[in-house]
N, CA, C and O atoms as CSV, one atom per row, in Angstrom:
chain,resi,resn,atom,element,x,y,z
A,1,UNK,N,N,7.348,45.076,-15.260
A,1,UNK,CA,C,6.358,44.346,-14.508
A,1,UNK,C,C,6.299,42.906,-14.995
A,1,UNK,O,O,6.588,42.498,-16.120
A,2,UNK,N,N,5.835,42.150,-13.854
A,2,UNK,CA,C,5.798,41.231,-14.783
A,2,UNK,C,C,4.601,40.104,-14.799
A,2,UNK,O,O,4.213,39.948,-13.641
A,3,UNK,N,N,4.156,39.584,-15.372
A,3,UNK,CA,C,2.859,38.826,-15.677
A,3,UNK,C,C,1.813,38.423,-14.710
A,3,UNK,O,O,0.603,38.378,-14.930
A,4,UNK,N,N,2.463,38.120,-13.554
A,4,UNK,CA,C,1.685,38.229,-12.175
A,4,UNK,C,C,1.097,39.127,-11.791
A,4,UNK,O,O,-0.009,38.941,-11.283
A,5,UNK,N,N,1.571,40.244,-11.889
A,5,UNK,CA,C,1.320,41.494,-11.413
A,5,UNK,C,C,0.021,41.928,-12.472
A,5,UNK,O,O,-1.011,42.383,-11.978
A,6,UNK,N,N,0.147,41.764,-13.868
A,6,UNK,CA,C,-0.561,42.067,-14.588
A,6,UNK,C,C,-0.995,40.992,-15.535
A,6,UNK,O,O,-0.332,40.933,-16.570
A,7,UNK,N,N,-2.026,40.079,-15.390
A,7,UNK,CA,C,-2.377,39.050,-16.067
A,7,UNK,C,C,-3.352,39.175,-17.593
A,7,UNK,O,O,-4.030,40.164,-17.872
A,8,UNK,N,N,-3.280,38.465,-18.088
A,8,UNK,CA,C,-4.281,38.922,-19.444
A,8,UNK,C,C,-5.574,38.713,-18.847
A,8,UNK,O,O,-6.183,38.012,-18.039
A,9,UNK,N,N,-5.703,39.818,-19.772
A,9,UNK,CA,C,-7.955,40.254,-19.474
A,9,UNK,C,C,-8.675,38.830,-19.803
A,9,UNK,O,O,-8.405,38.153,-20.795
A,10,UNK,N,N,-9.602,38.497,-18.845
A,10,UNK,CA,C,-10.276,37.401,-19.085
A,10,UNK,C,C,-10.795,37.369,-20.266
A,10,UNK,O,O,-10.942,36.190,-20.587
A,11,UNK,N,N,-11.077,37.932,-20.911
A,11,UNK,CA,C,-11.580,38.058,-22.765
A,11,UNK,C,C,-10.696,37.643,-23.476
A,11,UNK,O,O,-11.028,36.896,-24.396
A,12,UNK,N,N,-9.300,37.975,-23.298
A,12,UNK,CA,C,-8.637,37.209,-24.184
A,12,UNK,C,C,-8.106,35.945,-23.881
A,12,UNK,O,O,-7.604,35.311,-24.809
A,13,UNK,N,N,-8.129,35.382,-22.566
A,13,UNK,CA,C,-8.381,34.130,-22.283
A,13,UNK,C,C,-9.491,33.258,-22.724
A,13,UNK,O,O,-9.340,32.290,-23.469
A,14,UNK,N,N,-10.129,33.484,-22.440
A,14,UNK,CA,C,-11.881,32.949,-23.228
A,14,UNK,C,C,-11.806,32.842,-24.753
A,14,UNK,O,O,-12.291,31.855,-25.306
A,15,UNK,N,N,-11.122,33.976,-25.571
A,15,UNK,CA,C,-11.114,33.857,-26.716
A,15,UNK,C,C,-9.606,32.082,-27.022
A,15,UNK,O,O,-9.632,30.980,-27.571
A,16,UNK,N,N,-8.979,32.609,-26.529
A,16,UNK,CA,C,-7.792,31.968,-26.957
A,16,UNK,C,C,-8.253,30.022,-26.273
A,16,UNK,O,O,-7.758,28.990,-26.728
A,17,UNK,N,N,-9.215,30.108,-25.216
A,17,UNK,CA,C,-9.314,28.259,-24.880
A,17,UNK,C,C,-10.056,28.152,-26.079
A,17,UNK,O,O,-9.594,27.289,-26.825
A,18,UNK,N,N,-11.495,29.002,-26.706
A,18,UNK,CA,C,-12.148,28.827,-27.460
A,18,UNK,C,C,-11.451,28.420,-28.937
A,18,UNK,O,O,-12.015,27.521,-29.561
A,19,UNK,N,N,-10.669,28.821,-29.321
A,19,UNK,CA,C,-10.005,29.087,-30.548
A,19,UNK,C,C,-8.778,28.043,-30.483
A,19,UNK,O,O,-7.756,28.336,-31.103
A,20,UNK,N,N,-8.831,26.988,-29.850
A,20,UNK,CA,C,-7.553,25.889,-29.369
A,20,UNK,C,C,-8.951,25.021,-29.539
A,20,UNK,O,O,-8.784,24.014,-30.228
A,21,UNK,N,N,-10.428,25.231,-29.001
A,21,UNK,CA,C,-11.075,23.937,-29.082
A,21,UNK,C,C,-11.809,23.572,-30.322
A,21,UNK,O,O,-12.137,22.441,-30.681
A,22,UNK,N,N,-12.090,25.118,-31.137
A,22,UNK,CA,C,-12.598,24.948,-32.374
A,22,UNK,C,C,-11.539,24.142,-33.594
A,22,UNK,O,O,-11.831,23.518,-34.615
A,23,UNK,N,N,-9.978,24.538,-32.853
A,23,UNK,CA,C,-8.884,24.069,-34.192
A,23,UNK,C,C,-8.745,22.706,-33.356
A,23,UNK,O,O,-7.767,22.032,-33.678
A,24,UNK,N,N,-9.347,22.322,-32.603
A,24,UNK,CA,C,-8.903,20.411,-32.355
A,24,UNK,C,C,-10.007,20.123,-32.904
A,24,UNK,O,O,-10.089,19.327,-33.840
A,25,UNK,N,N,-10.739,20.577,-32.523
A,25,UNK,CA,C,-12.488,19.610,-33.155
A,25,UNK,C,C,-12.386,19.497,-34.642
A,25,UNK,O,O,-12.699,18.467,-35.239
A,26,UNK,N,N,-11.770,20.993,-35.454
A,26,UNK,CA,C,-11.351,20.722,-36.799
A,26,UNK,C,C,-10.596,19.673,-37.395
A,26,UNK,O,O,-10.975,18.943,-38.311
A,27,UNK,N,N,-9.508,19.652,-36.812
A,27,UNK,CA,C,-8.828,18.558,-36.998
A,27,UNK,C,C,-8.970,17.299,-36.603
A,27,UNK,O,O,-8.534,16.383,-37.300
A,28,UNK,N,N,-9.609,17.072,-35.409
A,28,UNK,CA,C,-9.955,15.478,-35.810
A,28,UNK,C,C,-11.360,15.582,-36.618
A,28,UNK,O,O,-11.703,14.416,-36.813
A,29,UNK,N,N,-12.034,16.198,-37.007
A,29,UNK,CA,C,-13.409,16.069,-37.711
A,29,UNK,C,C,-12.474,15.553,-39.386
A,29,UNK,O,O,-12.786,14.493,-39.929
A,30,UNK,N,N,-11.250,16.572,-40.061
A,30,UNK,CA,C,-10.964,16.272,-41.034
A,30,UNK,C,C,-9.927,14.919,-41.025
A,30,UNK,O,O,-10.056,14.148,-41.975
A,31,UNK,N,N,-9.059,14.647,-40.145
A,31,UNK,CA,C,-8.903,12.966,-39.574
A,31,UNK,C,C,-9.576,11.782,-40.179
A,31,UNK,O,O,-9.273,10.895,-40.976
A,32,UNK,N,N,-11.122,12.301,-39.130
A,32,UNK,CA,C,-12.164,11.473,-39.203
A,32,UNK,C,C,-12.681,11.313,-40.753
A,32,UNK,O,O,-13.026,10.159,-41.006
A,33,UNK,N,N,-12.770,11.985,-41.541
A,33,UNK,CA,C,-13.013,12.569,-42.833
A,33,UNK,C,C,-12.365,11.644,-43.957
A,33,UNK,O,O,-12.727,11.469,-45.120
A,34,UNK,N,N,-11.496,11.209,-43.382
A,34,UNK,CA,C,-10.052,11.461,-44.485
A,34,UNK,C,C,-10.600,9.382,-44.600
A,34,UNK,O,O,-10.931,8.594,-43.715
A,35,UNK,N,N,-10.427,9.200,-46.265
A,35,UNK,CA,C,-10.534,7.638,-46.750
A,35,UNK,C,C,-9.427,7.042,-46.987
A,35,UNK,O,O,-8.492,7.414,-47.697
A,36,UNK,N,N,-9.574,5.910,-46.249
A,36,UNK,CA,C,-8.162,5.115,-46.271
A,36,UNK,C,C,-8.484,4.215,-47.773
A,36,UNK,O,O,-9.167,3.205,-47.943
A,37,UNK,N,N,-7.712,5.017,-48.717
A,37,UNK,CA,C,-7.743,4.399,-50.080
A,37,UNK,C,C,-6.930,3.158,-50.113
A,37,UNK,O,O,-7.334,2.075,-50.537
A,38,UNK,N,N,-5.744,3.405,-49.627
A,38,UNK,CA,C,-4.606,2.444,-49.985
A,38,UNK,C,C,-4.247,1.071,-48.761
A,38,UNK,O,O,-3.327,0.308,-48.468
A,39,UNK,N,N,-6.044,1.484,-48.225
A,39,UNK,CA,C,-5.705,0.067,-47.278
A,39,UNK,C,C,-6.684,-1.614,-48.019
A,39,UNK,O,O,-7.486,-1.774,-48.939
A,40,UNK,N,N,-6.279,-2.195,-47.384
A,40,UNK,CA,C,-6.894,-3.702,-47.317
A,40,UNK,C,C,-8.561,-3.564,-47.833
A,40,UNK,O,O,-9.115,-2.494,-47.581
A,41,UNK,N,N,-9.228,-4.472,-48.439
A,41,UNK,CA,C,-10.719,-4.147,-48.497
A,41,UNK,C,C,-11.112,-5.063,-47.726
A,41,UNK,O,O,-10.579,-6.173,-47.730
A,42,UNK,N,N,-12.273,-4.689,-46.813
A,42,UNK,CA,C,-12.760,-5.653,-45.776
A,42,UNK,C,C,-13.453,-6.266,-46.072
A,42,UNK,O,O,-13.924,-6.035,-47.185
A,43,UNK,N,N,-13.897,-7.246,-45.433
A,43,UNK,CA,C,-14.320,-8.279,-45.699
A,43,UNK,C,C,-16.158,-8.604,-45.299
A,43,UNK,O,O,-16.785,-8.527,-44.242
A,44,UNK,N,N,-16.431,-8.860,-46.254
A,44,UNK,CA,C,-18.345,-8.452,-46.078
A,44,UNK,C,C,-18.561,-9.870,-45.769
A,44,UNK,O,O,-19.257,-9.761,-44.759
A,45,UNK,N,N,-18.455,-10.835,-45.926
A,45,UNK,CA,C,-18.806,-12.052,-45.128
A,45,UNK,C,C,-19.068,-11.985,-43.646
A,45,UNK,O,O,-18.287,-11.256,-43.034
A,46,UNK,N,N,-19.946,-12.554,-42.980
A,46,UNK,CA,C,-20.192,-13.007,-41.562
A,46,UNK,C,C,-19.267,-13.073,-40.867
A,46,UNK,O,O,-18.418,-12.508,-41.556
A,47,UNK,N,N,-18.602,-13.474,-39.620
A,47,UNK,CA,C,-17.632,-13.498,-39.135
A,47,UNK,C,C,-17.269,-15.299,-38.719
A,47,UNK,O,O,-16.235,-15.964,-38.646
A,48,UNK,N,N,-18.585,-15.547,-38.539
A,48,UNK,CA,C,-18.802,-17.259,-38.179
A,48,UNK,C,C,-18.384,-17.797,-39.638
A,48,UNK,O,O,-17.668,-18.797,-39.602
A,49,UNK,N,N,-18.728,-17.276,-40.986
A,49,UNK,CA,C,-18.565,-18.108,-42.140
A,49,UNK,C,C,-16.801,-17.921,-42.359
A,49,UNK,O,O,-16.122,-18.734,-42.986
A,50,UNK,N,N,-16.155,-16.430,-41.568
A,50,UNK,CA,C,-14.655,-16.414,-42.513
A,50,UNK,C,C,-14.204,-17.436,-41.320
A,50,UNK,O,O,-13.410,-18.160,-41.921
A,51,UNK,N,N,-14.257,-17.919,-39.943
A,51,UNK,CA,C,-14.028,-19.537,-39.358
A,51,UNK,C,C,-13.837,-20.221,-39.401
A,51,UNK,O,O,-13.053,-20.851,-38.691
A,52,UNK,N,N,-14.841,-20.758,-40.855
A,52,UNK,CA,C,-15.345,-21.861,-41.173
A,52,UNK,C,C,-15.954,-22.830,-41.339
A,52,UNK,O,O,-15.805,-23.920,-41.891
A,53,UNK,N,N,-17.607,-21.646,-40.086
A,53,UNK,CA,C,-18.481,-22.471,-39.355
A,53,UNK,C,C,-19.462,-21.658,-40.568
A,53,UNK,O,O,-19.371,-20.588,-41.169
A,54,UNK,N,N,-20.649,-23.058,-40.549
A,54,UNK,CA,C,-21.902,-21.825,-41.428
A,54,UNK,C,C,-22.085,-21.112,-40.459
A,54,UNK,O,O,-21.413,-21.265,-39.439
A,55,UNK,N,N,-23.203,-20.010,-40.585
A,55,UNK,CA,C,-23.945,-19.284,-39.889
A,55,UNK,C,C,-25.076,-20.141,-39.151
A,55,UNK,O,O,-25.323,-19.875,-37.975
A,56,UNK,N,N,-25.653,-20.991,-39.698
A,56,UNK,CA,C,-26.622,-21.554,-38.885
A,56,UNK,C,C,-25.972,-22.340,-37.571
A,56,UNK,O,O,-26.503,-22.331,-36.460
A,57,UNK,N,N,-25.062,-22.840,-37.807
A,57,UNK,CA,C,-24.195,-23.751,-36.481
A,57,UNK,C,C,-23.447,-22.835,-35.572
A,57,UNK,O,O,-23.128,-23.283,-34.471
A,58,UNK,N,N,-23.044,-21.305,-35.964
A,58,UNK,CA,C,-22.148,-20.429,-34.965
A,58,UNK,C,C,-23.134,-20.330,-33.824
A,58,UNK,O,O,-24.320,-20.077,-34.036
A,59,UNK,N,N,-22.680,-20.515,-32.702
A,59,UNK,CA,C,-22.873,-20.303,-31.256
A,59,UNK,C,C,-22.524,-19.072,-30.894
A,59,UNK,O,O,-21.451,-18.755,-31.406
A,60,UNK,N,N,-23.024,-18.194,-30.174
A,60,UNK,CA,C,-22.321,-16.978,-29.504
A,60,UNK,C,C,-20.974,-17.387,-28.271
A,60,UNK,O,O,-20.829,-18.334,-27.498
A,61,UNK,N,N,-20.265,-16.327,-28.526
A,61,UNK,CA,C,-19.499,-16.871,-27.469
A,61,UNK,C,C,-19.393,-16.467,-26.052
A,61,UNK,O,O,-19.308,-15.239,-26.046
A,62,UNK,N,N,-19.359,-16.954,-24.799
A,62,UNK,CA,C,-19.400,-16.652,-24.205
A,62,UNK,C,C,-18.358,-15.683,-23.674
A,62,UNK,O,O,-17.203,-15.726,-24.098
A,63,UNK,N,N,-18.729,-14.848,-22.790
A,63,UNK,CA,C,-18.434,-13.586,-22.241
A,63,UNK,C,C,-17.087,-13.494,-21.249
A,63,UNK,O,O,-16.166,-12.679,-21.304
A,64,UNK,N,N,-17.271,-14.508,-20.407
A,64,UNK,CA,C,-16.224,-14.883,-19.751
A,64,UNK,C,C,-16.202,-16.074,-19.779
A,64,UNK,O,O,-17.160,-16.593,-20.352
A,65,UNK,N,N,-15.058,-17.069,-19.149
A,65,UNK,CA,C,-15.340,-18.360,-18.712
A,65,UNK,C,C,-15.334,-18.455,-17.381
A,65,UNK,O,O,-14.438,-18.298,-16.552
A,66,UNK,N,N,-16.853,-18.830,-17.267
A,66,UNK,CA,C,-16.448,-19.490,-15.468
A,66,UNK,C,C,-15.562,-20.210,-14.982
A,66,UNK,O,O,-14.683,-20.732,-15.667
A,67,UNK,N,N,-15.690,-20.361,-13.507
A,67,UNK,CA,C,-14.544,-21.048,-13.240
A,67,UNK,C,C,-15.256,-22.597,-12.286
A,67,UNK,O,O,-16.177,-22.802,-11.495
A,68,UNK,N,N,-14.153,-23.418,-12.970
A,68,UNK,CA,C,-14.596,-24.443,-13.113
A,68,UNK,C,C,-15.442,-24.679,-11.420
A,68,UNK,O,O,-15.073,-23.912,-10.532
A,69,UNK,N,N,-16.216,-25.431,-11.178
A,69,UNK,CA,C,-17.024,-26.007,-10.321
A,69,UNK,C,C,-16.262,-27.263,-9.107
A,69,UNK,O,O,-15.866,-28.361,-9.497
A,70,UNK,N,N,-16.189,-26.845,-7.755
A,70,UNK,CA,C,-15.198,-27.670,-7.266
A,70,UNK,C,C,-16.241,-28.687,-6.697
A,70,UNK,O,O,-17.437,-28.428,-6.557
A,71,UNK,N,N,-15.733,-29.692,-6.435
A,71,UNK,CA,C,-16.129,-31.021,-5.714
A,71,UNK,C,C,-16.546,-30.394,-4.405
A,71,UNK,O,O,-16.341,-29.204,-4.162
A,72,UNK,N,N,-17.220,-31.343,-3.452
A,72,UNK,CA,C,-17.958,-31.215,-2.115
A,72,UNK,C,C,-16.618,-32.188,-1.538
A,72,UNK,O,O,-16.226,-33.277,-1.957
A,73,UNK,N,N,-16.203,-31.508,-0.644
A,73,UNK,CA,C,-14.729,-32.156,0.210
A,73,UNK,C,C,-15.902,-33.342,1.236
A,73,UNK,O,O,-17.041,-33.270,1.699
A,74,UNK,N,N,-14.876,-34.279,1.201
A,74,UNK,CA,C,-16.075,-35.195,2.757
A,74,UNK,C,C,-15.490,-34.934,3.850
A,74,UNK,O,O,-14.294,-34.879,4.134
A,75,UNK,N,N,-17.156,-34.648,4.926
A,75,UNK,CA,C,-15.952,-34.505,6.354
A,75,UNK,C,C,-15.687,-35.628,6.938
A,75,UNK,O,O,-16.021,-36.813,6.978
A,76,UNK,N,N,-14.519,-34.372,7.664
A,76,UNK,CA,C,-13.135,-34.846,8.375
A,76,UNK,C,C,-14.280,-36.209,9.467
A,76,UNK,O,O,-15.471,-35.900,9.525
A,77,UNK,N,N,-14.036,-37.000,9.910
A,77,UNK,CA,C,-14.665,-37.937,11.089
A,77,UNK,C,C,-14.205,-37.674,12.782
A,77,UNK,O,O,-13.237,-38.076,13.427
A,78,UNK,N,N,-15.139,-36.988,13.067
A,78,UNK,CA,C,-14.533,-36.698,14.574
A,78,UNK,C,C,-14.237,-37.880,15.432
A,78,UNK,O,O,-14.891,-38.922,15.464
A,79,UNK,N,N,-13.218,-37.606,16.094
A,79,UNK,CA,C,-12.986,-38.854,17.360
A,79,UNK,C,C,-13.013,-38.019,18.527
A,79,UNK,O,O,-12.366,-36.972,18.496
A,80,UNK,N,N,-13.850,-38.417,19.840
A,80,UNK,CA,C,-13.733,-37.971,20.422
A,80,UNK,C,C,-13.040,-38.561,21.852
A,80,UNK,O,O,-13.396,-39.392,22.687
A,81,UNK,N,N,-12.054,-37.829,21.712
A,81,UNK,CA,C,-10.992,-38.205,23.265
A,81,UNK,C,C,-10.949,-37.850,24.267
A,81,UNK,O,O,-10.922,-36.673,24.627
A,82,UNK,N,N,-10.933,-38.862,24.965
A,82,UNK,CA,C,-11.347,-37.862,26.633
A,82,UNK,C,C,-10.039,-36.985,26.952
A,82,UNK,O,O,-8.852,-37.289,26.839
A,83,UNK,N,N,-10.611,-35.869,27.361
A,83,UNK,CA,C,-9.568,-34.867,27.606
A,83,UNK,C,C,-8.588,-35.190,29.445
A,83,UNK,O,O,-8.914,-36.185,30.094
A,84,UNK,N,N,-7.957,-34.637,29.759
A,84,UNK,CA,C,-7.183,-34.703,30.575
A,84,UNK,C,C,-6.923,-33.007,31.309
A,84,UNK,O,O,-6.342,-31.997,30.912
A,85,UNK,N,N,-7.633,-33.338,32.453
A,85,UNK,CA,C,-8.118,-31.804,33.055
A,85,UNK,C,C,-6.634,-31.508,33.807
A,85,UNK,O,O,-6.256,-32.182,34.764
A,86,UNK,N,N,-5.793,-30.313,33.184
A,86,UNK,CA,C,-4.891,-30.317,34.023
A,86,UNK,C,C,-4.667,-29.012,34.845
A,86,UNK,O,O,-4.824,-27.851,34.467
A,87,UNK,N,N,-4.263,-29.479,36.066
A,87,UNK,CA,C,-4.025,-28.640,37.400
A,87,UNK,C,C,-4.039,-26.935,36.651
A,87,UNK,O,O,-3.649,-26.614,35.529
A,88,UNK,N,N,-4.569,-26.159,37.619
A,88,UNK,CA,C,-4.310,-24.799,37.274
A,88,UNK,C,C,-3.513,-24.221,38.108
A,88,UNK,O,O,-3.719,-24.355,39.314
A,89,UNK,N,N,-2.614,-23.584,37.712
A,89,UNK,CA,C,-0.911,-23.060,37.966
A,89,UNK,C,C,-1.845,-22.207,39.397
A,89,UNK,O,O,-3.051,-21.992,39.520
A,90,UNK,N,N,-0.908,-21.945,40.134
A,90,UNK,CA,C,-1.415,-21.776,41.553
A,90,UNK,C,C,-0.764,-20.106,40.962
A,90,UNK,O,O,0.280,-19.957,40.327
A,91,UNK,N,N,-1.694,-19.033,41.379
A,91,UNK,CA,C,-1.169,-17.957,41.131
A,91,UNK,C,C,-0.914,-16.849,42.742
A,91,UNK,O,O,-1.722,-16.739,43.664
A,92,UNK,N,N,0.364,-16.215,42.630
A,92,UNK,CA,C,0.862,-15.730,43.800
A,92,UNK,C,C,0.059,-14.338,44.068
A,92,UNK,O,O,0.229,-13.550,43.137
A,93,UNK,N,N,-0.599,-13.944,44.894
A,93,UNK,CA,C,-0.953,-12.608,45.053
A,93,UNK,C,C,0.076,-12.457,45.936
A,93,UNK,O,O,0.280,-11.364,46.465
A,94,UNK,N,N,0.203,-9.835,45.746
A,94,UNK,CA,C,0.997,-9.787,46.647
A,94,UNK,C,C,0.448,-9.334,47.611
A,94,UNK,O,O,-0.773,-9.185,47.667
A,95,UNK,N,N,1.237,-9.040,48.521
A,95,UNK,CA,C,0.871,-8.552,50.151
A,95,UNK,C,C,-0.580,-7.871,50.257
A,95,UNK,O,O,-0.678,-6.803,49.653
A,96,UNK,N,N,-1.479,-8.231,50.789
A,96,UNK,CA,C,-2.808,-7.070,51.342
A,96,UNK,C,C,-1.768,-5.962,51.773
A,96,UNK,O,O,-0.632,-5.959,52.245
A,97,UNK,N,N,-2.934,-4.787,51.288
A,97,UNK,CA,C,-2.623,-3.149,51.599
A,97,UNK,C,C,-3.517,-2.567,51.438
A,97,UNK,O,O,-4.318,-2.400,50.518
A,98,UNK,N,N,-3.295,-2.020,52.987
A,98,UNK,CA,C,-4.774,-1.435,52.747
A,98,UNK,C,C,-5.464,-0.341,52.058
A,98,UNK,O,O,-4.916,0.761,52.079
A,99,UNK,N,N,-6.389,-0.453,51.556
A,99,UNK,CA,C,-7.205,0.381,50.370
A,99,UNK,C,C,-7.492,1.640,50.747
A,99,UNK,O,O,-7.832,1.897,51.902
A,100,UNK,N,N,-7.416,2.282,50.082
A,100,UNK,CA,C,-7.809,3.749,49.897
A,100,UNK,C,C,-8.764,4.174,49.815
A,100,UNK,O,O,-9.311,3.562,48.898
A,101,UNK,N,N,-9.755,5.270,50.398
A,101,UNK,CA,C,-11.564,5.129,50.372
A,101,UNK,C,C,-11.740,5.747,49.457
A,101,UNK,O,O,-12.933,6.053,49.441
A,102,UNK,N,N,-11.073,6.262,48.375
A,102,UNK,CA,C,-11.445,6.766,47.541
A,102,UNK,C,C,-11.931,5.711,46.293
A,102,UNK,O,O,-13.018,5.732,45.715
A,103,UNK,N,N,-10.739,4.742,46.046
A,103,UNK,CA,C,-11.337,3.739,45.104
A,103,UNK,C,C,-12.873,3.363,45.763
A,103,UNK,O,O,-13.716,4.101,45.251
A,104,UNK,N,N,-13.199,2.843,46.310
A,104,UNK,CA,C,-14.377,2.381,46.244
A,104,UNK,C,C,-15.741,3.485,46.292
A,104,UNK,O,O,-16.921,3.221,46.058
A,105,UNK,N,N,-14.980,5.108,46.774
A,105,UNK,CA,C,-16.042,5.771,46.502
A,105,UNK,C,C,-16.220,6.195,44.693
A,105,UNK,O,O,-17.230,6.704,44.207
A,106,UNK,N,N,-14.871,5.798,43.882
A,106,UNK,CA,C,-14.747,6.161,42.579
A,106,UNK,C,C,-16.362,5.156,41.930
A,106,UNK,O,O,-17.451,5.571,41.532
A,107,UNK,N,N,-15.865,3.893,42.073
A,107,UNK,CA,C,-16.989,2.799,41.770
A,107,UNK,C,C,-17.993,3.217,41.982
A,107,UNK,O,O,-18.365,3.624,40.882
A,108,UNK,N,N,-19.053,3.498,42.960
A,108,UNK,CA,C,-19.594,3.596,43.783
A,108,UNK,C,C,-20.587,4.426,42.635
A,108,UNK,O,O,-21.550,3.965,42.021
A,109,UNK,N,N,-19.868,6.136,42.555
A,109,UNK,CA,C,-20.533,7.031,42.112
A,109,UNK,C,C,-20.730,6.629,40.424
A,109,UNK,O,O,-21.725,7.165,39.937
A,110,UNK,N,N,-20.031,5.879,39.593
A,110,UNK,CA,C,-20.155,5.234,38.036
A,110,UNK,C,C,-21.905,4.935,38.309
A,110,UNK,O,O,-22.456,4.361,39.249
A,111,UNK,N,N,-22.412,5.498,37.231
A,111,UNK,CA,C,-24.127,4.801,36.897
A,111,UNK,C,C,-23.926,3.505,35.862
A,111,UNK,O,O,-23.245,3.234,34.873
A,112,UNK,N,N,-24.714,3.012,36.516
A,112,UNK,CA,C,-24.752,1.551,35.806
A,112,UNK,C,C,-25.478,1.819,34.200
A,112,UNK,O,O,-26.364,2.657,34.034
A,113,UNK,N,N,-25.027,1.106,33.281
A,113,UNK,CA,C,-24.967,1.129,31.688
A,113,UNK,C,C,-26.687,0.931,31.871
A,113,UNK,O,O,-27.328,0.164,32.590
A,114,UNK,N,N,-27.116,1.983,30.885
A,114,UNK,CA,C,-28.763,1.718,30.509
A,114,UNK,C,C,-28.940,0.444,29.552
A,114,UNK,O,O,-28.086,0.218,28.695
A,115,UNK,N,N,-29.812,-0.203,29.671
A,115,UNK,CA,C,-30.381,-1.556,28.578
A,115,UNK,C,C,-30.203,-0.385,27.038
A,115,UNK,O,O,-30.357,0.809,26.784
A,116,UNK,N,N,-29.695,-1.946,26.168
A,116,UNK,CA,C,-29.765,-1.382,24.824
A,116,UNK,C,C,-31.251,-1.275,24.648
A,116,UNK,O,O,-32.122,-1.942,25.205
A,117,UNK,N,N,-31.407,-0.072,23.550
A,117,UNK,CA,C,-32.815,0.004,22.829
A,117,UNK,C,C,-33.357,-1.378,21.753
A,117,UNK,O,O,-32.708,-1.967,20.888
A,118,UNK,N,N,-34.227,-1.506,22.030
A,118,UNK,CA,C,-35.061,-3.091,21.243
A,118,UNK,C,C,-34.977,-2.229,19.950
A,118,UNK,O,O,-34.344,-2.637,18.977
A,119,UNK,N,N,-35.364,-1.511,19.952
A,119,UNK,CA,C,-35.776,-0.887,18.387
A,119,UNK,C,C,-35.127,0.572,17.879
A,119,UNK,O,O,-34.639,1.265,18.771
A,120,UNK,N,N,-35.083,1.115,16.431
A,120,UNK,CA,C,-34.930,2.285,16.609
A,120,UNK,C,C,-35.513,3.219,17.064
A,120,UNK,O,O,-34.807,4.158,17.430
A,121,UNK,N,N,-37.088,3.347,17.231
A,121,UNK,CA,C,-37.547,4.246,18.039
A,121,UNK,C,C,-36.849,4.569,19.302
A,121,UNK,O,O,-36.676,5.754,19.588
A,122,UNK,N,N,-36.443,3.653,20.067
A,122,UNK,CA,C,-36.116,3.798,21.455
A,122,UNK,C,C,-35.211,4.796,21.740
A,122,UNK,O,O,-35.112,5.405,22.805
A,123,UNK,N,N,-34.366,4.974,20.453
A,123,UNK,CA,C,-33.042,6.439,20.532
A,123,UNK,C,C,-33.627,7.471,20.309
A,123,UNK,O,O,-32.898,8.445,20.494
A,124,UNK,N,N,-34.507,7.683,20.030
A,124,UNK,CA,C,-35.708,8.939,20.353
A,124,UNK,C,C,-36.244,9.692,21.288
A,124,UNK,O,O,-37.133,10.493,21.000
């Protein structure tokens, strides 16, 4: 058979995530634990004094830098030119034929669009 067919009992699943989260938490807890003897000793001074600034003169620093501030553009000066009205292209219709009574009974029966509502109540 094979594992599909017969899966492990939810108990020993439960046991086995449990027992993977207790041995990580262990290990980084003893990680966390552990003294870095053989490193650098830090440095207990201010951060403004190892700089070079006293402490009384350090400024905080700002967070981001804005971005710089642009000038007011001047406007453009309109001229105004008399326009020049030109001819509209003559457009060809084709032949009259005569209409079908159905189009105009199609129109006919369409209800005309209700006024929008002023307010939301009105969709009520």
């Amino acid at each position: 058979m094979t594992t599909l067919e017969r899966p492990l009992p939810l108990n020993v699943v439960v046991a086995a995530l449990l027992a993977c989260c207790v041995g990580g938490f262990a290990m980084g807890l003893v990680n966390a634990m552990k003294v870095d003897r053989a490193g650098a000793e830090t440095s207990k001074t201010p951060a403004a004094e190892v700089s070079g600034a006293p402490v009384k003169d350090a400024t905080p620093a700002l967070a981001y830098e804005p971005p710089p501030v642009e000038k007011p553009k001047p406007k453009a000066i309109e001229v105004e030119t008399p326009e020049q009205e030109v001819p509209a292209p003559a457009v060809e219709t084709a032949p009259a034929t005569t209409a079908t009574p159905a189009a105009p009974a199609a129109a006919a029966s369409k209800p005309a669009d209700p006024p929008p509502p002023k307010s939301i109540e009105d969709l009520y």
